[in-house]
C-alpha positions in Angstrom: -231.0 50.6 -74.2 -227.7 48.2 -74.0 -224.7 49.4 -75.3 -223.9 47.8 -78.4 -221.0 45.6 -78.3 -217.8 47.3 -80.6 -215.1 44.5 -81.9 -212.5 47.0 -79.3 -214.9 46.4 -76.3 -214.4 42.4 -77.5 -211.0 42.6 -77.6 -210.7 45.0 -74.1 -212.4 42.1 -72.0 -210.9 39.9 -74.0 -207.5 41.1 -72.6 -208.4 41.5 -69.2 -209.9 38.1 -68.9 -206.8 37.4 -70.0 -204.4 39.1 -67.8 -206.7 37.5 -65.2 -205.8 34.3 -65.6 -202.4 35.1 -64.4 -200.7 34.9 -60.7 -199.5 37.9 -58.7 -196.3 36.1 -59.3 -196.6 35.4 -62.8 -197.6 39.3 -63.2 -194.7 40.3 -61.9 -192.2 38.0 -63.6 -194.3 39.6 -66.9 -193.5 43.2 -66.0 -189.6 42.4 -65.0 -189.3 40.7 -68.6 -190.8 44.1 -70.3 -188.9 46.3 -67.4 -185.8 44.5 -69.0 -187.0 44.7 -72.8 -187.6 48.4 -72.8 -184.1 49.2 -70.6 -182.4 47.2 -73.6 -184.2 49.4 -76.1 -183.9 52.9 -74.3 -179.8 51.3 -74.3 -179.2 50.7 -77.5 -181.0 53.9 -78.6 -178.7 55.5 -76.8 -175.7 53.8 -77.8 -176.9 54.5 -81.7 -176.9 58.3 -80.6 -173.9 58.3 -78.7 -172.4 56.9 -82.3 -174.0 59.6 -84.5 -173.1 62.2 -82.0 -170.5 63.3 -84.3 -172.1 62.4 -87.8 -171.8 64.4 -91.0 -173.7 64.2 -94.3 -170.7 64.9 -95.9 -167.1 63.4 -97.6 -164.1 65.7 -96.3 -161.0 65.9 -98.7 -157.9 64.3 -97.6 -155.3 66.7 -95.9 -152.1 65.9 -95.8 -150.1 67.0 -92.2 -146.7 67.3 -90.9 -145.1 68.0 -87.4 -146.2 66.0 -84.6 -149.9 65.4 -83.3 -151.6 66.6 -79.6 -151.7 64.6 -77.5 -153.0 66.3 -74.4 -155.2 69.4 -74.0 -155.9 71.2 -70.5 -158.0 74.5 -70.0 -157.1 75.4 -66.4 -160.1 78.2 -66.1 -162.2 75.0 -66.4 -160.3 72.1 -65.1 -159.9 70.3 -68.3 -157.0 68.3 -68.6 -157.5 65.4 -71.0 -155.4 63.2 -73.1 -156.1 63.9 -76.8 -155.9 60.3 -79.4 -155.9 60.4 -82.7 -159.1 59.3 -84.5 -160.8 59.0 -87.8 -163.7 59.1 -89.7 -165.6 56.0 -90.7 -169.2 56.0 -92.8 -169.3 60.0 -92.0 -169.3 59.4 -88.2 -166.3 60.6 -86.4 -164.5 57.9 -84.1 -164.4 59.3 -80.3 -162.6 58.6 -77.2 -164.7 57.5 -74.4 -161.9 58.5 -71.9 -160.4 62.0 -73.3 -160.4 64.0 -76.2 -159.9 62.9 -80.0 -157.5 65.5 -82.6 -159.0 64.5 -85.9 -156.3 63.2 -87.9 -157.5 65.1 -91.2 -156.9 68.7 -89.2 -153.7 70.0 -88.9 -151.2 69.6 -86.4 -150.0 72.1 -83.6 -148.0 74.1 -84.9 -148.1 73.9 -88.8 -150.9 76.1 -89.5 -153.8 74.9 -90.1 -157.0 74.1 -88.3 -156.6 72.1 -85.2 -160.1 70.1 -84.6 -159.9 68.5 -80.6 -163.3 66.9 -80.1 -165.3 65.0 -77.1 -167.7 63.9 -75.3 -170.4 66.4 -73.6 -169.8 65.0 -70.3 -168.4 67.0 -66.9 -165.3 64.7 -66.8 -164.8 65.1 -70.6 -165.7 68.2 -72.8 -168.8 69.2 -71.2 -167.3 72.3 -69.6 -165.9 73.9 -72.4 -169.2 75.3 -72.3 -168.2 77.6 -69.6 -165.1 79.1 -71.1 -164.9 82.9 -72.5 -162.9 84.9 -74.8 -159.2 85.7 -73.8 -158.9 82.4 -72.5 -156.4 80.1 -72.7 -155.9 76.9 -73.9 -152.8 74.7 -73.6 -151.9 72.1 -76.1 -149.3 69.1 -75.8 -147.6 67.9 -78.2 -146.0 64.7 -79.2 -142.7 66.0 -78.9 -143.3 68.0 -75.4 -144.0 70.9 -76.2 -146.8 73.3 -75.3 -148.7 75.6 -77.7 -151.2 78.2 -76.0 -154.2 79.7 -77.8 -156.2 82.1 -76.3 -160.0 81.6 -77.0 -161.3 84.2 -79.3 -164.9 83.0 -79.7 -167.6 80.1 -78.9 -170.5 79.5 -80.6 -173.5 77.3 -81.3 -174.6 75.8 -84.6 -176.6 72.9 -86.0 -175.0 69.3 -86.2 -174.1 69.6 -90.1 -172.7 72.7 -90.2 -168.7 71.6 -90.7 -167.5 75.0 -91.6 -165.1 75.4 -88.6 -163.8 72.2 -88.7 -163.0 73.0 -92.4 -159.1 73.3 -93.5 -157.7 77.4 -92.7 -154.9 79.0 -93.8 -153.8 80.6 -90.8 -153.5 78.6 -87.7 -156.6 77.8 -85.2 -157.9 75.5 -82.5 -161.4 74.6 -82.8 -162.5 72.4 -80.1 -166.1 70.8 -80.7 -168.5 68.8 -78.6 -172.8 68.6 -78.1 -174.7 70.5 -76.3 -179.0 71.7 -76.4 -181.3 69.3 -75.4 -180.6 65.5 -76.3 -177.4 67.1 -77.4 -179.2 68.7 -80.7 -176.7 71.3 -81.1 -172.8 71.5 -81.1 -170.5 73.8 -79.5 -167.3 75.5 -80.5 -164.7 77.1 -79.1 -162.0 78.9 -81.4 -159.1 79.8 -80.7 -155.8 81.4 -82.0 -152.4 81.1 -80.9 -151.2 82.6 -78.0 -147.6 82.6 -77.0 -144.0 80.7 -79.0 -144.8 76.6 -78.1 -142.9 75.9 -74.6 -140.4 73.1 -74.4 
């Protein structure tokens, strides 16, 4: 008994009468133009996440600082030694250095006690191996004005990507440094800190 003809089996040889029709060379400038179409989308998919890497559903409260901000942070245990920028929040997504670390200029300053929030990039030449660090650690923070703050490490931890409650104003002094981690960077990590020793000049 034939098989009865479906309107996908019509469009099937349809397609490959098709795709016949083509050259060997003409096939292969067709797959370089969709090799190039889907390296564009798999791109700028990843340039969206890389943007959102740091995005809150959320408005923070302004915070009004003194003293001077950080602009270096190095964790010798790790070999972290980064310049620190200032950097903002626009439409709930956190600005971030491509090259070092960002102090979020709503967090307090070394120094005056508040929470200190350092963030970056999950990357080996960037924030990646804070991952590594442990308790009773330390972490050495430059200043503006030259000086160095140490804080020893007192806890890491990983939570979701909305929970902002330790990068949330403190009363007493703290470093929280923050960055992604988990697969596709789902998750963040945090390392807390307290401080350590008088700033050195």
């Amino acid at each position: 008994m034939p098989k009865k003809k479906t309107w996908w089996n019509k469009k099937l040889k349809f397609g490959q009468k098709f795709w016949r029709g083509f050259t060997r060379q003409q096939k292969h400038g067709i797959y370089l133009i969709f090799s190039g179409v889907l390296l564009v989308l798999v791109f700028a998919s990843w340039r969206w996440h890389e943007s959102r890497i740091l995005a809150f559903n959320r408005q923070f409260e302004v915070v009004e600082t003194s003293g001077v901000a950080p602009v270096a942070i190095k964790i010798p245990k790790v070999n972290i030694d980064l310049a620190v920028t200032e950097a903002t929040i626009t439409d709930n997504t956190w600005e971030i250095s491509a090259t070092g670390a960002s102090h979020w200029d709503n967090s307090a300053n070394p120094g005056e006690g508040g929470n200190i929030v350092i963030y970056g990039h999950n990357k080996t030449n960037l924030f990646g191996p804070i991952r590594w660090v442990s308790p009773g650690e330390i972490i050495e923070v430059t200043g503006a004005d030259g000086k160095v703050y140490e804080y020893k490490i007192t806890e890491t931890v990983i939570t979701e990507p909305n929970d902002v409650a330790y990068v949330l104003p403190k009363d007493k002094e703290t470093l929280t440094l923050y960055t992604c981690t988990g697969l596709f960077d789902s998750k963040r990590y945090i390392v807390v800190a307290e401080p350590y020793n008088e700033p050195l000049n």
